[in-house]
Backbone as numpy.savetxt, mean C-alpha at the origin, in Angstrom:
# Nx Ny Nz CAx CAy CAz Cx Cy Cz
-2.26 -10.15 -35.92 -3.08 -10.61 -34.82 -2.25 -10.82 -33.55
-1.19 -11.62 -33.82 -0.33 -11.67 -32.68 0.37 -10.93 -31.66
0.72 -9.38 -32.75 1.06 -7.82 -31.92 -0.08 -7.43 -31.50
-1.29 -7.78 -31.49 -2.02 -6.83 -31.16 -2.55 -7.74 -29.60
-2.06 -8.93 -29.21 -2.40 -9.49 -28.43 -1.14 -9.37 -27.52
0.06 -9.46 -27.99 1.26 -8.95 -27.16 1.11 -7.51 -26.86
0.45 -6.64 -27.62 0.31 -4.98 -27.21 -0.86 -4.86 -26.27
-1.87 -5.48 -26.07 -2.84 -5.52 -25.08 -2.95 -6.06 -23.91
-1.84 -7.29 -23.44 -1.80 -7.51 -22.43 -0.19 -7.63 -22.26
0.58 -8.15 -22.75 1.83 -7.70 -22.46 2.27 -6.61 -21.75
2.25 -5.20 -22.65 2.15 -3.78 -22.38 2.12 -3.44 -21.09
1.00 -3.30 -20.84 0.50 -3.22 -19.81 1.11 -4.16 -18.15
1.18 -5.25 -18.45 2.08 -5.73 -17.80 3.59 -5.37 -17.70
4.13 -5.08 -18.36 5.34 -4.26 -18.37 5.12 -3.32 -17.49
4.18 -2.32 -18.03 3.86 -0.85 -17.28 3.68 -0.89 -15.78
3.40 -1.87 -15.14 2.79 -2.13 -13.91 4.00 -2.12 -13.22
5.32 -2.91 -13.87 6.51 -2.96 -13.48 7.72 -2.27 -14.00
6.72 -0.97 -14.42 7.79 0.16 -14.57 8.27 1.03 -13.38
9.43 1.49 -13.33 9.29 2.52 -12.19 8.07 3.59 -11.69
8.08 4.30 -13.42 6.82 5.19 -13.43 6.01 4.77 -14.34
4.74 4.85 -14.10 3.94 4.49 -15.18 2.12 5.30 -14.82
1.29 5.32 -15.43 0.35 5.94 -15.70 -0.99 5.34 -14.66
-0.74 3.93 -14.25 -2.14 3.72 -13.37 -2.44 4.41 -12.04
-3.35 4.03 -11.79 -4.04 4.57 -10.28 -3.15 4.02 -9.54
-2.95 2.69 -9.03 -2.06 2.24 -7.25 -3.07 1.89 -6.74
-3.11 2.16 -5.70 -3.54 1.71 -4.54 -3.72 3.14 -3.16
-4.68 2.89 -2.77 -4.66 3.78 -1.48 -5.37 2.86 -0.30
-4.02 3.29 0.26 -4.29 2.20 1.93 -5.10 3.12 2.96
-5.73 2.26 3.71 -6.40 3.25 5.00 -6.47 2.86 5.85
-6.17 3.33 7.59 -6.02 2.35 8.62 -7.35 3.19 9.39
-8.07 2.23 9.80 -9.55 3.02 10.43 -9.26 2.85 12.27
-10.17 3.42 12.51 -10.32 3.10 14.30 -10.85 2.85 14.53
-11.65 2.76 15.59 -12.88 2.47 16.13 -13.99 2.12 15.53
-14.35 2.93 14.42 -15.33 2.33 13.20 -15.24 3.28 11.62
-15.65 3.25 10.61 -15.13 3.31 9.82 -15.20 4.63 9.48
-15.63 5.66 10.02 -16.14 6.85 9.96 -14.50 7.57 10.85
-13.60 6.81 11.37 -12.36 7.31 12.01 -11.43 6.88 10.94
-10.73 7.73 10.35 -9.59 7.39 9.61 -8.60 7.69 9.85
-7.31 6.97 10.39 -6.52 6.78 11.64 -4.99 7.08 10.47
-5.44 6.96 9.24 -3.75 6.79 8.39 -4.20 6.53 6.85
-4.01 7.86 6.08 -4.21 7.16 4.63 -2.80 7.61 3.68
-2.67 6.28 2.62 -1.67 6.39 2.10 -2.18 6.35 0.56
-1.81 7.34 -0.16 -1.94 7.01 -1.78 -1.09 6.59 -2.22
-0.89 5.96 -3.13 0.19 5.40 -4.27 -0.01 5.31 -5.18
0.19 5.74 -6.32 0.08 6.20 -7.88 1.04 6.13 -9.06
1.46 5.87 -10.09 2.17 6.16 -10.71 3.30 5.22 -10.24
3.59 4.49 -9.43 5.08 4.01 -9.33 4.60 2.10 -9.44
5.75 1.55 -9.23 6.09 0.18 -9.87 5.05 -0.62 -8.47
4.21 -1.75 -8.96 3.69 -2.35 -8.22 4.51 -2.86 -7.01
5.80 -3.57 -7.64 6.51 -3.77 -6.07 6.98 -2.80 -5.35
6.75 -1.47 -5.58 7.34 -0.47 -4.87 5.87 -0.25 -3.52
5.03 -0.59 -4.37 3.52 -0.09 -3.75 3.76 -1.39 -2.33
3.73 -2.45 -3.15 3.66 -3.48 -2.34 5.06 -3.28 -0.91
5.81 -3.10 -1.45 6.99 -2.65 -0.44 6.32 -1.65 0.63
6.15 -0.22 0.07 5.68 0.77 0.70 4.39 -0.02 1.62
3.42 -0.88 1.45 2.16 -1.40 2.15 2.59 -1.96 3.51
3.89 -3.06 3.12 4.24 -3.75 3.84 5.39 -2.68 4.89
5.62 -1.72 4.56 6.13 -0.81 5.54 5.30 -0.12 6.53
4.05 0.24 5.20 3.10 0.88 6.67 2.45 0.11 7.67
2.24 -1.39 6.97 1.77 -2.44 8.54 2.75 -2.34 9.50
3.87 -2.79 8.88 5.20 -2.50 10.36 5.20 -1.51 11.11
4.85 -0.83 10.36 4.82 0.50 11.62 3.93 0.93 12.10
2.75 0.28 11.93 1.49 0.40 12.71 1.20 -0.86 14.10
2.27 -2.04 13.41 2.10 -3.18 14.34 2.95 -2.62 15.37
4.66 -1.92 15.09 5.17 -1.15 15.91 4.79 -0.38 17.12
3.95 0.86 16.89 3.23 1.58 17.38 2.58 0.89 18.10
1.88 0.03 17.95 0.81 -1.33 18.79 1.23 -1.49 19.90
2.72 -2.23 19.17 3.36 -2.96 20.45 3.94 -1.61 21.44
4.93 -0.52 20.86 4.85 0.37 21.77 4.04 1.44 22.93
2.59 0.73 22.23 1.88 1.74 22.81 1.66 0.57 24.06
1.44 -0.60 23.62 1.06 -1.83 24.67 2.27 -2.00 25.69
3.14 -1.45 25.55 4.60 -1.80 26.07 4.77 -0.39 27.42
3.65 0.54 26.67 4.31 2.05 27.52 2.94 2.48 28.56
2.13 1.21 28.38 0.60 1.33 28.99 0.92 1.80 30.61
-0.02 1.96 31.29 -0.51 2.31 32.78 -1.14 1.13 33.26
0.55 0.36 33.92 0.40 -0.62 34.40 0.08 -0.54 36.05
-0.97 -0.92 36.67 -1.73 -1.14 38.14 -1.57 -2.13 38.38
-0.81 -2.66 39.19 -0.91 -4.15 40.01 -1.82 -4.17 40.99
């Protein structure tokens, strides 16, 4: 009884924090204007949840980046 409760959720938890492993991920999407504009999509599959989570937190930075550079390089009128 006890392996079969360490093999059902254990497991699996392991797998999540394998390098490679078999689940779906996550797919990120950055929209525009409304949701019918899709401005940036990212899949992630197969690799270690903190890798996903890493990779997520890279693509905000570089979208907040872009933000600020685009706000920084505007057509400024006094």
């Amino acid at each position: 009884m006890i392996e079969r409760i360490i093999y059902r959720f254990f497991a699996p938890a392991g797998a999540l924090l394998a390098d490679h492993n078999h689940f779906r991920g996550i797919n990120l999407v950055r929209f525009g204007a409304n949701l019918n504009i899709m401005l940036d999509r990212k899949d992630y599959e197969g690799i270690s949840v903190l890798d996903q989570y890493n990779f997520s937190i890279d693509m905000y930075h570089s979208i907040t980046n872009i933000k600020k550079s685009r706000a920084l390089t505007g057509n400024w009128n006094w």
